[in-house]
C-alpha positions, 0 to 999 in steps of 0.5 A: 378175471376181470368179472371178478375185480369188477365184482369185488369193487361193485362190493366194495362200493356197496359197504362204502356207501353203507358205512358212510350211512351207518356212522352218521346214524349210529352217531344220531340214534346212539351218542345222541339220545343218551337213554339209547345204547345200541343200535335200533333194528329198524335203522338197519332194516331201512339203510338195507332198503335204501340200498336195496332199491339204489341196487333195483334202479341201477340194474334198471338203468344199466338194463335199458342201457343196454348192457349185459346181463352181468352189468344189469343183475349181478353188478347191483347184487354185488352192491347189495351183498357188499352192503350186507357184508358191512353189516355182519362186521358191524354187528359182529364187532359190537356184539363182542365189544358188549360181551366185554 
């Protein structure tokens, strides 16, 4: 039970950090430049990165720390996943508000 609540709080952490770059840049590419309506691919693609190499340095600190396999592989996954998730909402709301 306890892999479980870590793993679903490690996601949790990673669509937080995504949101809180998503919004910011959402704000810049979209309010800002007013011939721009929608997000541009290559934000998303490059805040996935980001958090993609974040996930990749925190399984390599945590596996030279000398914790588990758990704590080295998954936890990061998670991150990334709740990273993902974030997105897939994202995407999934804007695609709806266009259709209206």
């Amino acid at each position: 039970m306890t892999y479980f609540i870590i793993a679903y709080l490690t996601m949790q952490a990673g669509g937080y950090i995504y949101k809180r770059m998503y919004i910011p840049t959402y704000h810049y590419a979209v309010y800002e430049n007013h011939n721009n309506d929608l997000m541009p691919p290559i934000f998303s693609w490059m805040m996935h990165t980001l958090i993609l190499f974040v996930s990749m340095v925190t399984g390599v600190i945590l596996f030279f720390q000398g914790y588990g396999v758990f704590s080295s592989f998954i936890m990061p996954f998670f991150f990334f996943i709740g990273a993902i998730c974030w997105n897939l909402v994202i995407y999934t709301v804007m695609e709806e508000l266009r259709k209206r």
